[in-house]
C-alpha positions as CSV (number, residue, x, y, z in Angstrom):
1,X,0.0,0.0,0.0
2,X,1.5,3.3,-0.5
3,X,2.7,5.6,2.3
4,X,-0.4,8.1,2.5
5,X,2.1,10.8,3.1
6,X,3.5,10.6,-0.5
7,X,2.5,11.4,-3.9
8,X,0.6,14.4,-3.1
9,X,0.3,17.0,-4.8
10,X,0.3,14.8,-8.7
11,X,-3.1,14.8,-9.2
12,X,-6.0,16.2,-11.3
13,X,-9.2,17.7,-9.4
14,X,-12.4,16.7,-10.6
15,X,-15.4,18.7,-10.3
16,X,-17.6,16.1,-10.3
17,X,-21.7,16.5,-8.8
18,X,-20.1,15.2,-5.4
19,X,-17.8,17.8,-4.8
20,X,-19.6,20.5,-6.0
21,X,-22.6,19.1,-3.6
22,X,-20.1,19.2,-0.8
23,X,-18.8,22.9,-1.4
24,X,-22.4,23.7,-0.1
25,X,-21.4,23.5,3.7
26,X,-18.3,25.8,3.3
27,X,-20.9,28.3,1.8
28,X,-23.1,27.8,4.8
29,X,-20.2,28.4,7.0
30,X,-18.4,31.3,5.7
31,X,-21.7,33.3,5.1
32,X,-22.7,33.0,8.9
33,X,-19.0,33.0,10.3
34,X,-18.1,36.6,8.3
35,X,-21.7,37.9,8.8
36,X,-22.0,36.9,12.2
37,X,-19.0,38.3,13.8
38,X,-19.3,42.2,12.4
39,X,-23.3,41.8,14.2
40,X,-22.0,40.7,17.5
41,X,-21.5,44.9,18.3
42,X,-25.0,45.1,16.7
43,X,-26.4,42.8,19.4
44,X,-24.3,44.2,22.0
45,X,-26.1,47.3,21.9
46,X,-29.3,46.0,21.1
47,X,-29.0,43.4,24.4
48,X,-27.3,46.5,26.2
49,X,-24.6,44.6,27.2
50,X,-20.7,45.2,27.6
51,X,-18.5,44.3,25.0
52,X,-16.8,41.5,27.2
53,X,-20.2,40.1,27.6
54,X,-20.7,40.3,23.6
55,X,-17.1,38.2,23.4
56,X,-18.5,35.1,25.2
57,X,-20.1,34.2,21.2
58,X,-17.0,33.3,20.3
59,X,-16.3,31.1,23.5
60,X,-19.9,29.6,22.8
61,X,-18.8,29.1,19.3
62,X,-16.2,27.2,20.4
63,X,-17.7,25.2,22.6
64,X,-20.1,23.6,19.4
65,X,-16.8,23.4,17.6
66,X,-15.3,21.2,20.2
67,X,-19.1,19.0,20.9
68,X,-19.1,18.5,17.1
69,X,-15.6,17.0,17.7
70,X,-16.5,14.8,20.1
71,X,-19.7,12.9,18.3
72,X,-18.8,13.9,14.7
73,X,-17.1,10.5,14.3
74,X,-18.8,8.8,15.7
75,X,-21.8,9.6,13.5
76,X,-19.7,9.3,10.5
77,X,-18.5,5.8,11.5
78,X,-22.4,4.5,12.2
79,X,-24.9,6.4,9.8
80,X,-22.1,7.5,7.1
81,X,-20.9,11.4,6.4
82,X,-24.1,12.1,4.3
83,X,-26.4,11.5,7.1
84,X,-24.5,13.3,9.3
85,X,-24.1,16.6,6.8
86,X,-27.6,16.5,6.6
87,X,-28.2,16.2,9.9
88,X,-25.5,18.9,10.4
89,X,-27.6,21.4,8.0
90,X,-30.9,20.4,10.2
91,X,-29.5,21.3,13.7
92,X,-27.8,24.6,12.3
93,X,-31.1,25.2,11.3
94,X,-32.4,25.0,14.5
95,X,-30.2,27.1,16.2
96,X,-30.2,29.5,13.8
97,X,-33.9,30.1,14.6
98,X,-33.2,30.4,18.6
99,X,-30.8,33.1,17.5
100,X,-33.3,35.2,15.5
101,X,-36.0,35.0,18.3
102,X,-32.9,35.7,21.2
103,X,-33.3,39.2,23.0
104,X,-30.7,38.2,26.0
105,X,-27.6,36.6,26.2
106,X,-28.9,33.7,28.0
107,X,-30.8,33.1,24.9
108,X,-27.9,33.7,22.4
109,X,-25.5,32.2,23.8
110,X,-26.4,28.9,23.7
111,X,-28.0,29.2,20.4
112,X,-24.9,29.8,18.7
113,X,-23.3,26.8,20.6
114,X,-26.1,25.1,18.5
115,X,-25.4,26.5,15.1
116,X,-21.3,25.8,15.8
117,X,-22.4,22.3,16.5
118,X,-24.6,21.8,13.2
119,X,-22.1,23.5,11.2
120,X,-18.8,22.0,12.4
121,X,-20.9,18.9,11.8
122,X,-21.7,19.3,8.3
123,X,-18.2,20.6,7.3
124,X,-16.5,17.7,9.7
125,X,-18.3,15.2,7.1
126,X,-17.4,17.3,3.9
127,X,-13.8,17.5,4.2
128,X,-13.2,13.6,4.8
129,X,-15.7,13.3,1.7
130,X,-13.5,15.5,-0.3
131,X,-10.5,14.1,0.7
132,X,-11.7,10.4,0.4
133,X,-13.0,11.0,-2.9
134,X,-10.5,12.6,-4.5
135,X,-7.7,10.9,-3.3
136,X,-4.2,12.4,-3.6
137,X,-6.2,15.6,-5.2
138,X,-7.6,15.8,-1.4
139,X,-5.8,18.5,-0.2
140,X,-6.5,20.8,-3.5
141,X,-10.5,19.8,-3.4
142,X,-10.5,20.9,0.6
143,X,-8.3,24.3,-0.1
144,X,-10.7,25.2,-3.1
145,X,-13.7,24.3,-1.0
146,X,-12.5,27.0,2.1
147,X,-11.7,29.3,-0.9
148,X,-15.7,29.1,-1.8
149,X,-16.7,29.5,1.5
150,X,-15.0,32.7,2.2
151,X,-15.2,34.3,-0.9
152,X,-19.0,34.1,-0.5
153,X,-18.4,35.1,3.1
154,X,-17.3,38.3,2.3
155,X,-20.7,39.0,0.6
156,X,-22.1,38.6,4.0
157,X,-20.9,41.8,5.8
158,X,-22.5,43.6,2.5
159,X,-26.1,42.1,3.2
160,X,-25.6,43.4,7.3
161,X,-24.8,46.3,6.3
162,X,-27.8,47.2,4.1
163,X,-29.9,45.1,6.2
164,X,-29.0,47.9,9.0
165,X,-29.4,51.0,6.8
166,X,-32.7,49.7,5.8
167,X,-33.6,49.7,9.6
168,X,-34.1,45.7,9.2
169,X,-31.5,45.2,12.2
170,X,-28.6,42.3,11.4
171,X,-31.1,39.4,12.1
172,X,-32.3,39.0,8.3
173,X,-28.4,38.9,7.0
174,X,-27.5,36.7,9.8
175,X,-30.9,34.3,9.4
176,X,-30.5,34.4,6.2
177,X,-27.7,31.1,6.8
178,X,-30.7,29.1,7.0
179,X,-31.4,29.4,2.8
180,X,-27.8,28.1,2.9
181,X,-28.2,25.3,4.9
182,X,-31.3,24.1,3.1
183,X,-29.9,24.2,-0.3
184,X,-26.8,22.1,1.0
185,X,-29.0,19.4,2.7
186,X,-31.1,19.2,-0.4
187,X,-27.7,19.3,-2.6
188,X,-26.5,16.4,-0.7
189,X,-29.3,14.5,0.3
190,X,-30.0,13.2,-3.3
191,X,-26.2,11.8,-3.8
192,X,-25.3,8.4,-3.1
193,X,-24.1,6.9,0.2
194,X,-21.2,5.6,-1.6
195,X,-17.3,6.7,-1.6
196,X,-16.5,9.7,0.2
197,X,-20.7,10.3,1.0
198,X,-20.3,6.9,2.8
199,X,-19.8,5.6,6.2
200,X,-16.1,6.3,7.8
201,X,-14.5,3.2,9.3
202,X,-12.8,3.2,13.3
203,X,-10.1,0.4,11.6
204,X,-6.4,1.6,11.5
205,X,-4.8,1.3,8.0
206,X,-1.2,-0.1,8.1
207,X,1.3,1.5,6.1
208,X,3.4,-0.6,4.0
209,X,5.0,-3.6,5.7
210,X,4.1,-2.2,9.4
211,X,1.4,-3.4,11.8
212,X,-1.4,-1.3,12.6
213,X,-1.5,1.1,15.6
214,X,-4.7,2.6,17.1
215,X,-2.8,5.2,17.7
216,X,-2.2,8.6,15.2
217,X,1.2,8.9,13.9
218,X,3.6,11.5,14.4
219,X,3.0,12.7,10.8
220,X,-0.3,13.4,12.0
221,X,-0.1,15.2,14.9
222,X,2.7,17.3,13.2
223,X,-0.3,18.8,10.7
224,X,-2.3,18.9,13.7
225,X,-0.3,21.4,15.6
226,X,0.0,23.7,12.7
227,X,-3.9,23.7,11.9
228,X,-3.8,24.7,15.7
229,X,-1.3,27.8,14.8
230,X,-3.0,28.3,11.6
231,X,-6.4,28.4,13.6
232,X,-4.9,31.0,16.3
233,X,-3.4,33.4,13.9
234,X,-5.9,33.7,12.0
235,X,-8.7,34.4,14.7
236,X,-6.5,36.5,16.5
237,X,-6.1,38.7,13.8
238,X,-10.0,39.4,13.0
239,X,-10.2,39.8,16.4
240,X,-7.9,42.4,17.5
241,X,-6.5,43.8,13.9
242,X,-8.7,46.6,14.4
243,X,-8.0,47.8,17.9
244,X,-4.5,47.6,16.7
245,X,-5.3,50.0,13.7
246,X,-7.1,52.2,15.4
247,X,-4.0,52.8,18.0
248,X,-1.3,52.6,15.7
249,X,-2.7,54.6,12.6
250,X,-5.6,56.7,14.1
251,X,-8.1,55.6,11.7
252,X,-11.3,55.5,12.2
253,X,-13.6,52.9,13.8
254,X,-15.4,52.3,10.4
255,X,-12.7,51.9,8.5
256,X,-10.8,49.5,11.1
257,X,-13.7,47.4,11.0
258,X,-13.5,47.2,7.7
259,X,-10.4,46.5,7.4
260,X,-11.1,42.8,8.2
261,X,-12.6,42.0,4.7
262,X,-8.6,42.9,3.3
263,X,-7.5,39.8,5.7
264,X,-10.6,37.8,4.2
265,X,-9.7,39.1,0.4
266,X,-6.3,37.8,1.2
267,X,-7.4,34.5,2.2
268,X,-10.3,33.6,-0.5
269,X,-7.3,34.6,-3.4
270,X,-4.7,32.5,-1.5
271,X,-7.0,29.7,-1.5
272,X,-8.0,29.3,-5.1
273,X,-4.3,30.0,-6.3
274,X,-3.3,27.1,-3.4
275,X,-5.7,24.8,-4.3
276,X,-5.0,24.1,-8.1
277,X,-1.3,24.5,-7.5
278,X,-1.2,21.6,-4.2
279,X,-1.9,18.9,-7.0
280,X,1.6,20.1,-8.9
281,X,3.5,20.7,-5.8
282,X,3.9,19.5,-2.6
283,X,1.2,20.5,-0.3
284,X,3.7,20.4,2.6
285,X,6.1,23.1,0.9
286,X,3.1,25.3,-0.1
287,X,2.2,25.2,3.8
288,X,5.7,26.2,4.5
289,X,5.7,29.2,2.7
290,X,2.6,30.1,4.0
291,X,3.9,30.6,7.0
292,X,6.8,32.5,5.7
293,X,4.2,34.8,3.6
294,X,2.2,35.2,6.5
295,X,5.1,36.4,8.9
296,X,5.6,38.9,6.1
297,X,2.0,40.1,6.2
298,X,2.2,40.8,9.9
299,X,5.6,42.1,9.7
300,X,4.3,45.0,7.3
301,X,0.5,46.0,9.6
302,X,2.5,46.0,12.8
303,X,5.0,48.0,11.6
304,X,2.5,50.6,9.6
305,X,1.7,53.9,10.9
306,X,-0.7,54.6,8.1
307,X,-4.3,52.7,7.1
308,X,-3.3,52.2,3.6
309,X,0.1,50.6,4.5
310,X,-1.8,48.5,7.2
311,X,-4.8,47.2,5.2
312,X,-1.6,46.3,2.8
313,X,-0.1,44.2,5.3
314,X,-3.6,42.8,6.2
315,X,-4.0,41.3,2.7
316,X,-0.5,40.0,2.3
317,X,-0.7,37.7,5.8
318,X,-4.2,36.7,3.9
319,X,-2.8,35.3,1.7
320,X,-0.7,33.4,4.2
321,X,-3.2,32.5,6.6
322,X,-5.7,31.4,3.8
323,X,-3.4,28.1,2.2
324,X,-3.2,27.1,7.1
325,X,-6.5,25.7,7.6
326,X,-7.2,23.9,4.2
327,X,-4.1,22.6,3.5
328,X,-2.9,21.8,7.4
329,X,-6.0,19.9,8.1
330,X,-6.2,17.9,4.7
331,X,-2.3,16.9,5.4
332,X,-3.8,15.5,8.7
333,X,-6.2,13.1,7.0
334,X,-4.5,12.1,4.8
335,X,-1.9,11.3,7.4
336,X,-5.0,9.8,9.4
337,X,-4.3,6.0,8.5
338,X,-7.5,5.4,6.6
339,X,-9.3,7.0,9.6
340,X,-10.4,10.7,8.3
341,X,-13.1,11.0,10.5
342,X,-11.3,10.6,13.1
343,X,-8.3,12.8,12.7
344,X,-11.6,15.4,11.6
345,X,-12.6,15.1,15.2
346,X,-9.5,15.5,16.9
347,X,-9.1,18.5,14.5
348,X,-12.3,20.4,15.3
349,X,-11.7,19.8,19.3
350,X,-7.9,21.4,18.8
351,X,-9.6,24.0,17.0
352,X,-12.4,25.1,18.7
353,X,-10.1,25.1,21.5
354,X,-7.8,27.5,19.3
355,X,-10.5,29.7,18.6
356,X,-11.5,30.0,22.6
357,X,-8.0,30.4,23.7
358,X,-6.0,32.1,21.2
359,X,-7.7,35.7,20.6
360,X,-8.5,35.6,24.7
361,X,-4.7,35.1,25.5
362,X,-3.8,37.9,22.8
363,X,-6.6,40.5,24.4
364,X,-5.6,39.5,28.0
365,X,-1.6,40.2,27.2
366,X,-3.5,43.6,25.6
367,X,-4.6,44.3,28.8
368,X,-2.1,44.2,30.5
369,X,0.6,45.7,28.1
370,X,-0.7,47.4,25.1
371,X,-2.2,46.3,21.7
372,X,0.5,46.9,20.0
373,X,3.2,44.8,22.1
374,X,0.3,41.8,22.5
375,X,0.4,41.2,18.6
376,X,3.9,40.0,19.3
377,X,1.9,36.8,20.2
378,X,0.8,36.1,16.3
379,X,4.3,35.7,15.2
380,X,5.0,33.3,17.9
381,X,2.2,31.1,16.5
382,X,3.4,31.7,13.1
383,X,7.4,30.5,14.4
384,X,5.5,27.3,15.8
385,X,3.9,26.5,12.9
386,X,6.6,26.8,10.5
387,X,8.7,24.5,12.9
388,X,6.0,21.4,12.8
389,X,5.6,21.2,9.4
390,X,9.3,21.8,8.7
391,X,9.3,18.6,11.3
392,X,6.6,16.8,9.3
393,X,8.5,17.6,6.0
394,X,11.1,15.5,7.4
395,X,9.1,12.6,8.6
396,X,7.4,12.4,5.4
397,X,11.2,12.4,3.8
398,X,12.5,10.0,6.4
399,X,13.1,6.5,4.7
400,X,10.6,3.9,5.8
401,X,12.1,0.6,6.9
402,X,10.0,-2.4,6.7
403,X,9.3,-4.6,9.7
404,X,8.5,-8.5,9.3
């Protein structure tokens, strides 16, 4: 059998009716994850609550992350990844309802736990489809499908903002998710429970000439650490970028706001130039450079004294950032031993734990030094990441000796 680790990055990506079924769930995602977070001031002052308070969304979003991560294979294993994309869409539904009727944080709070449990769901069953189906095109098919989702994220803060100047509030561009979630249930409930739409298997594959291990291998947990740093950087920059624009450049709060879709822009063009180019060279070296691009980004914003240099910087370290998640996480299943579903749930628990911790610690070090000196923490992920896959880029080089 060959080493899953190898021969990536030589194949052809088909867009077949599966995977363009399957890009459904990233669109469901990214419209409510980049609509969402420029409404959580909105509800803030609507819930007249303090802007701490208003934070505790993103610790409730990570808390679904992480309870999708511990049933997600489960589900996959005894139902099979269609039923449990569908049943993904159906709960994000649901809490996508509780959060339009919501007037207090009591009630808020735990419905976006609900809608980060449905959708972590559904996307924890695409991206093992995607990367069962197309094989060593896995990591291009997964890239391409984050690319979709946040490029049609970015149409999101558009629809909040003219959904406020029409004095509509940010519930109908928020709500709106649930048109999103219906078309990808429907998309995928018609395909076949076959291939990457079937049922994931709880069975370690061997690699050539060595017994199997229940256990991940080092290869894995290697990608798994720098989806973690990916993760971090990436969600401490939305957070705080702005604060940090405001201080250093004096721009306005508007504009600093803003400012976020440059990081997003960044991302969505990394990803589609990423994603075709991962099935001619090797996804580990793109992920790499990634890092190296991204340290550049951040380099040039923290540095800027001006908005126009800054929002510069902002897009560079997108397109950075963008090639982390995709490429990071498919590296991990494929490194998974023929158990994607799996490594998918140990990847959404280290990541909705990422997404709690990481743009807390950087706002706590803000407290206590200054904006400016806290972002020192983002390169520090980005040095960490670099040095696991530079690691992993080793193990998967490192000669295999068979045992008997």
């Amino acid at each position: 059998m060959t080493d899953p680790a190898k021969g990536l990055g030589r194949s052809r990506l088909r867009r077949d009716r599966l995977t363009l079924s399957l890009y459904a769930p990233f669109i469901t995602w990214g419209w409510f994850l980049y609509g969402f977070s420029p409404a959580v001031p909105l509800i803030a002052e609507e819930q007249g609550i303090s802007r701490g308070q208003a934070g505790l969304h993103g610790t409730a979003m990570a808390v679904g992350t992480i309870g999708a991560g511990f049933i997600s294979s489960t589900i996959a294993v005894r139902y099979g990844r269609k039923v449990q994309s569908v049943l993904g869409a159906g709960i994000l539904v649901a809490g996508l309802a509780m959060l339009a009727v919501g007037t207090t944080l009591v009630m808020t709070l735990p419905a976006v736990v609900v809608i980060a449990l449905g959708g972590n769901l559904a996307l924890s069953a695409a991206q093992p489809a995607l990367a069962v189906h197309h094989g060593p095109a896995g990591p291009a098919a997964v890239t391409e499908a984050n690319a979709v989702g946040a490029t049609f994220g970015l149409l999101a803060p558009v629809a909040l903002g003219f959904s406020v100047d029409q004095g509509w509030g940010w519930r109908p561009a928020v709500v709106a998710t649930m048109l999103f979630a219906a078309l990808a249930a429907l998309l995928v409930a018609p395909l076949r429970t076959a291939g990457g739409l079937g049922r994931g298997t709880a069975t370690p594959r061997p690699a050539a000439g060595q017994p199997a291990n229940a256990r991940f291998s080092v290869l894995f947990w290697l990608f798994w650490a720098a989806m973690l740093c990916g993760i971090a950087v990436e969600f401490s920059t939305a957070f705080w970028a702005p604060d940090l624009l405001v201080q250093r450049t004096g721009a306005p709060t508007s504009l600093a706001s803003a400012s976020v879709s440059a990081l997003v822009i960044g991302m969505s063009v990394s990803r589609f130039i990423v994603g075709p180019l991962s099935t001619r060279k090797a996804p580990e070296k793109l992920l790499l450079a990634a890092f190296a691009v991204a340290a550049v980004g951040w380099a040039v914003f923290w540095l800027a004294t001006t908005p126009a240099l800054a929002i510069v910087g902002l897009v560079v370290a997108g397109l950075g950032y963008g090639a982390h998640y995709p490429l990071s996480i498919a590296l991990a299943l494929r490194a998974s031993g023929g158990r994607p579903d799996q490594a998918q749930a140990r990847c959404s628990m280290g990541g909705g734990a990422a997404v709690g911790v990481a743009p807390f610690a950087l706002g706590a070090l803000a407290d206590v030094t200054s904006p400016h000196q806290a972002f020192v923490l983002v390169p520090v992920f980005l040095a960490v990441g670099a040095t696991v896959v530079a690691l992993a880029l080793r193990e998967v080089h490192r000669p295999r000796i068979p045992t008997d």
